[in-house]
N, C-alpha and C positions, 0 to 999 in steps of 0.2 A: 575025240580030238577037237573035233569041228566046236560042242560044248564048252572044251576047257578052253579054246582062244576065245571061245564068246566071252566066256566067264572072264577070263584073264583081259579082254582089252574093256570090256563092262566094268571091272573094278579100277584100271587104268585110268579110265574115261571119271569117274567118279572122284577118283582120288585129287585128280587136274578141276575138275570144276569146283572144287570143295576149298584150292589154293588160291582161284581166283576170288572167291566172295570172301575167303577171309584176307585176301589182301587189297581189294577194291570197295569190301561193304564202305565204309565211312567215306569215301568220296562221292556215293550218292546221294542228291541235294533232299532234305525232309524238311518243311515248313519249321523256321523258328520264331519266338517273341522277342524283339526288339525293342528298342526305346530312339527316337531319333528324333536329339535337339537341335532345331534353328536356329540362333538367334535367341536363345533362351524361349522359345514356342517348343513344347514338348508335345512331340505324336508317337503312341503303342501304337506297332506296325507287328504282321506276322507276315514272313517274308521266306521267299525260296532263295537264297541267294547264297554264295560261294563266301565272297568278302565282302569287306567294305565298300571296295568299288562298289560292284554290283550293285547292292542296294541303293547307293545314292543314283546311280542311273536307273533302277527302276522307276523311284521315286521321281526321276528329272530333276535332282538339285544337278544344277547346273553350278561348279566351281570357276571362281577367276584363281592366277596365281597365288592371287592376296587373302585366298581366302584360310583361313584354320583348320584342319578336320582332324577329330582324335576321335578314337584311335588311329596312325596313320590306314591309308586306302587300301593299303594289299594286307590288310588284318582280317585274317579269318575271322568268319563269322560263326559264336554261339550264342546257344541260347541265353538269354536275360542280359544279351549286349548292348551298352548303352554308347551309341555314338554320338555326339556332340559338331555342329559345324559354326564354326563363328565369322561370319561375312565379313570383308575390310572394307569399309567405309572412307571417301576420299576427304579429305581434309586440307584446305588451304590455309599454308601459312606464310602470311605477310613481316618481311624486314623491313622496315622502308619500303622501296620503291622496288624491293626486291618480291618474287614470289614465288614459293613452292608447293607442291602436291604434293601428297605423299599417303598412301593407302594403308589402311592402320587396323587392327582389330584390338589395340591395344586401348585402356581408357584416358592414360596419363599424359600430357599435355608434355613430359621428360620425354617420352617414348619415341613421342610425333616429331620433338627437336632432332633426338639422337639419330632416326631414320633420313632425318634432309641434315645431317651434318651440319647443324646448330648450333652454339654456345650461346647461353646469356652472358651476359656482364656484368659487373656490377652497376645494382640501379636501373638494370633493365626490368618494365614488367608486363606480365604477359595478361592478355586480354581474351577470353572464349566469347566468341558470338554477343563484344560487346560486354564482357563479366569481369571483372579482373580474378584470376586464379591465379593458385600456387604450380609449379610446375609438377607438383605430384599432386595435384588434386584430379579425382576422376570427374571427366565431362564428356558430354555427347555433340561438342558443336563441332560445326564443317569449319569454322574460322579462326584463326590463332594468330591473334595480332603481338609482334615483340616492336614493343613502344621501349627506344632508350632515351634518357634524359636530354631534355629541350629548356636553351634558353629564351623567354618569351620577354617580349616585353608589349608592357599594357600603358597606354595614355588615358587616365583617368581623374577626368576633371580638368584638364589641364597639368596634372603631374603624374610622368613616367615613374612607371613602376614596375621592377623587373623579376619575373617570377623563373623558375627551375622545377621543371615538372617531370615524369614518367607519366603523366595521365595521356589518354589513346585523343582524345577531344581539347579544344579550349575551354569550354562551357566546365568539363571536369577539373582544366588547371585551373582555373577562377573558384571555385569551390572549394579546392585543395587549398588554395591560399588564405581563404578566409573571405571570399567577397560575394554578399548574396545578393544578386539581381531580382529587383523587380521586373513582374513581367512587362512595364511600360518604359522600362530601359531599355537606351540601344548598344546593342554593341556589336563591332564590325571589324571583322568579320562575324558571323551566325556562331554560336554555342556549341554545332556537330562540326567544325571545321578543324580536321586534325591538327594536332598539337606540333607541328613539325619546329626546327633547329629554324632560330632567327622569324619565326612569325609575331607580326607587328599588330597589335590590336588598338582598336580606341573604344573608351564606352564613357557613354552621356550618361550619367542618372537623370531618372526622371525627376523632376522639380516636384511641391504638391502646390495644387490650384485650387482656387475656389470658383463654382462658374454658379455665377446668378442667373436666374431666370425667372419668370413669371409665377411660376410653381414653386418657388422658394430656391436654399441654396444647397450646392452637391460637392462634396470634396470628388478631387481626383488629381492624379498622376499625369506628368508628360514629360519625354525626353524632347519634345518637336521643335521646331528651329521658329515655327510662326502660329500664331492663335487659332487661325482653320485650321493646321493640321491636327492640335491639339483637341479643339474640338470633335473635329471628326474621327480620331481613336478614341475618345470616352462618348461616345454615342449624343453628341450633342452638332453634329453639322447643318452647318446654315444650307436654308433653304430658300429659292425665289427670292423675294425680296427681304430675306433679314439679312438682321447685320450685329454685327458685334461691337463692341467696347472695350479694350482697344480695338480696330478694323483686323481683318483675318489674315490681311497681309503684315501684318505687322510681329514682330517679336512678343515671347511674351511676356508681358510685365514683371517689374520689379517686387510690387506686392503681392504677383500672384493671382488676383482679382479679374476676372472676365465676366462682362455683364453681356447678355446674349436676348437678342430682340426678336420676336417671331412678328412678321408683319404680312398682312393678307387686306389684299385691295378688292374689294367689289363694286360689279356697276347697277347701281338701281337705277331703277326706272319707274317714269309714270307716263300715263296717255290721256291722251285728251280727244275727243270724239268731235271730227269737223262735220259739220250735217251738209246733206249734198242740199244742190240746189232744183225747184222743179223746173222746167221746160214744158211748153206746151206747142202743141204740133195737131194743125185741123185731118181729120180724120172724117174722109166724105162716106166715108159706111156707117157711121155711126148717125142717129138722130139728135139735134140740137139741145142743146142741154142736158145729153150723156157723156159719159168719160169712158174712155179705155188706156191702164195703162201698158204704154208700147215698150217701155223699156222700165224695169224696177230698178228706181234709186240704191246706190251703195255709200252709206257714211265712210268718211274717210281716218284715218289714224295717226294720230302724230305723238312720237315717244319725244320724254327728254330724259335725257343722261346723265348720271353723275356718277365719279368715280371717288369711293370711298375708302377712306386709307385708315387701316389698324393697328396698333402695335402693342403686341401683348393685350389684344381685347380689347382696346379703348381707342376710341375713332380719335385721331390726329389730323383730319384734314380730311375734306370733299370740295373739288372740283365738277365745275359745270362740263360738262362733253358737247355741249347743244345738242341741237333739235334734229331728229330724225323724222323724214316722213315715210312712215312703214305702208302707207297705203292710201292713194288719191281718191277723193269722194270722184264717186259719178252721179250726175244729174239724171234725175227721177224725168221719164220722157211720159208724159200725158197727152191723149189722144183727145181734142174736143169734137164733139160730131157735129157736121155743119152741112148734113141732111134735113131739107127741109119736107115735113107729113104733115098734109092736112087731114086734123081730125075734128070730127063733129060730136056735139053734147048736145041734147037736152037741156034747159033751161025753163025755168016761169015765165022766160020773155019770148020764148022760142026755141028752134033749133038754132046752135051756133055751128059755126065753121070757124076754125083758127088752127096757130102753128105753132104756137108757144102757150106754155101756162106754166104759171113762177108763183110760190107762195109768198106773199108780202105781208108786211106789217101795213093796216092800213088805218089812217087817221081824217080827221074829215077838219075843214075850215068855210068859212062864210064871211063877208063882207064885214060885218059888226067887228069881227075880229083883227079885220086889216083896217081898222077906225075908220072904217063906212068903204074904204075905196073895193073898186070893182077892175081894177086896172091888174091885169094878168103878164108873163113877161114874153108872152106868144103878142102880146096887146089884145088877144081877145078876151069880152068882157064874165067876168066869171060868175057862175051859172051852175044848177046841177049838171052834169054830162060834160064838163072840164074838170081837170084833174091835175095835180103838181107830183111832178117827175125828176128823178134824177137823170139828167139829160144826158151823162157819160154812157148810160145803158137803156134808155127809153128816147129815140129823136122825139123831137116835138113833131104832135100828127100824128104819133101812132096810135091806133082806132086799139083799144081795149075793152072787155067786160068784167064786170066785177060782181059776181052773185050777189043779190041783195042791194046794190046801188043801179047797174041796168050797165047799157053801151056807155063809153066815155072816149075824151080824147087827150092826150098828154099835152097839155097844152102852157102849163107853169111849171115855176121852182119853187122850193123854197130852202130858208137854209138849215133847213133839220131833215131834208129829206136828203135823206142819203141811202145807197143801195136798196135792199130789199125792200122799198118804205113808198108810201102811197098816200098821197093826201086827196080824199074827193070834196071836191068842190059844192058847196051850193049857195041856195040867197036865203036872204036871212029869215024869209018866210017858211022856207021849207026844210032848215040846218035839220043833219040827225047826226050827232057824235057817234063816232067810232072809233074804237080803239081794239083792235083784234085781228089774229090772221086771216086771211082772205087768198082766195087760190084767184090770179086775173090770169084771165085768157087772152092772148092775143091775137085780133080780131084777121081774119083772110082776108084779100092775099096779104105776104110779108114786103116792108118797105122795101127797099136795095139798099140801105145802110142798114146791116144787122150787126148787133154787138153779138158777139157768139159766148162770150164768155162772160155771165152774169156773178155777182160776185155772190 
């Protein structure tokens, strides 16, 4: 018995598990191949998942309301399923002064209307991101301008002119009408200034000019009210001192004609060199008839000026600026030494003692030559051992020697003896000519009128 219950709840038991796998097998989940488009971005996925939900949230697409998904989300998923999700992208669309969003996965510019409860009119037309389309043309832009018919009017030249546009711009209603702008034309308002009901424009043409210059002559364009301006939009503005023909203030001429002057002033200069003066200053460390200089001379600098005027390369004029003095001479300061040394020589006459010795030109004279006289202007009578002096730098009385003539005394003038010069004296029995340097020594002690500065 015990056997046949096993038996019998053993086949029970089997019979029960055998109803459940055959009526739960296909609810358990088995990896499938998928397909799952973006945005037309195609990814092969192989995936565990129930439905469609599922899968987009495995994956993390994350849906807005606006967005598309086919198959709908609670579609089972088999195998070789191709889901597609199309994103809505938001979209601005301008009436006027009006504006709407409106979130769209659709491509037609009709779709985006019929979604914000839109009509066109007639003679309305619509504009993508700035394009003009058909309302059934496919586009991808965020912006849908509906431009309705605008009466415009333009002042041109001095005569109104009324135009009837759909264009989204002025710059586009002037176009539509037939009117091509140069770019040195103005017109006001600007070209991207919407086309709106009753906006008033004005446009200048630019005139054509001719501008001369030194380099020859250049066509060009100007709407501009005066000569500077027009030069300075065709790359011709004055500078520093030019000038123009007519002036820049001025209108621009009737023939069109602008003569333009480039003018460049320089100042030259030249100098002239003032030589300093010397100064002399006794200096008791030094010995008599040495120099030291105590202060070195600086020559001084004096500029003069002129200011030089050019126009178009060719000098027009120079003015004097006068005289600058760029730097005052200073005076060379010389030290004369007015140290008195007694030194001693050797001589064929003897040993000498003296304080001074000067090289002179030395010349000799004798009675015969002054027509017999012997009268000297010391009044003593002239002799060997009297001698003629320039008395500004020898007193009369100063004791000398002279190698080769002996002791002498300064005793006359004459008028050819000047500075370094020496006339010695004799009588007519014993003249010897001389004509040569000669070193005289001047004899010990020194007078107390000494010339310190020997020329």
């Amino acid at each position: 018995m015990m056997i046949r219950r096993i038996g019998i709840s053993l086949g029970v038991a089997m019979i029960v598990l055998a109803g459940i796998l055959a009526a739960g097998w296909s609810l358990l989940p088995f990896p499938k191949n998928v397909t799952l488009v973006i945005d037309g971005q195609t990814y092969p996925l192989q995936v565990v998942a129930r439905d469609v939900q599922q899968l987009l949230e495995i994956n993390q697409v994350r849906l807005t309301p606006y967005d598309q998904v086919t198959p709908p989300a609670q579609t089972r998923l088999t195998d070789g399923l191709t889901v597609t999700v199309e994103r809505a992208r938001a979209v601005i669309l301008l009436d006027g002064e009006q504006q709407h969003t409106v979130y769209t996965t659709s491509p037609t510019p009709a779709d985006w209307l019929a979604e914000a409860n839109l009509t066109l009119q007639p003679g309305d037309r619509l504009y993508a991101d700035g394009l003009e389309v058909s309302p059934d043309q496919a586009s991808t832009a965020r912006l849908l301008q509906i431009v309705h018919p605008a009466h415009l009017t333009l002042e041109n030249g001095g005569q109104k002119q009324f135009i009837l546009t759909s264009t989204a711009t002025l710059g586009q209603a002037l176009w539509q009408a037939g009117l091509r702008l140069r770019a040195s034309d103005r017109l006001q308002p600007g070209l991207n200034t919407p086309a709106a009901e009753g906006l008033q424009a004005g446009l200048t043409p630019a005139r054509n000019l001719t501008l001369q210059t030194a380099s020859g002559s250049f066509q060009a364009f100007s709407a501009a009210q005066t000569v500077g301006e027009a030069l300075g939009e065709n790359g011709f503005g004055l500078q520093g001192l030019d000038y123009s023909l007519p002036a820049e203030d001025q209108p621009l001429p009737a023939d069109g004609k602008i003569r333009v002057v480039r003018v460049q002033e320089l100042v030259v200069s030249s100098q002239k060199v003032l030589p300093y003066q010397a100064e002399f200053q006794a200096d008791p460390n030094t010995e008599i008839d040495q120099q030291s200089i105590i202060k070195a001379g600086v020559v001084g600098l004096e500029e003069q000026r002129q200011r030089v005027r050019y126009e178009d390369g060719v000098e027009t004029s120079r003015t004097d600026e006068g005289t600058v003095l760029v730097r005052a001479p200073q005076n060379q300061i010389t030290g004369y030494g007015t140290q008195i040394v007694m030194h001693t020589i050797d001589t064929p006459d003897g040993t000498i003692q003296y304080w001074r010795a000067i090289t002179m030109w030395a010349t000799s004279y004798h009675p015969a030559a002054l027509g017999g006289s012997t009268k000297t202007a010391s009044g003593l009578t002239l002799k060997k051992g009297l001698v003629a002096v320039d008395r500004r730098y020898i007193p009369f009385y100063t004791r000398l020697y002279i190698p080769g003539y002996g002791e002498a005394v300064a005793a006359d003038t004459g008028g050819g003896v000047v500075g370094r010069m020496i006339d010695l004296g004799y009588e007519d029995q014993d003249y010897e000519a001389w004509h040569q340097n000669v070193t005289v020594y001047f004899l010990w002690p020194p007078p107390a009128n000494i010339v310190w500065i020997y020329p």
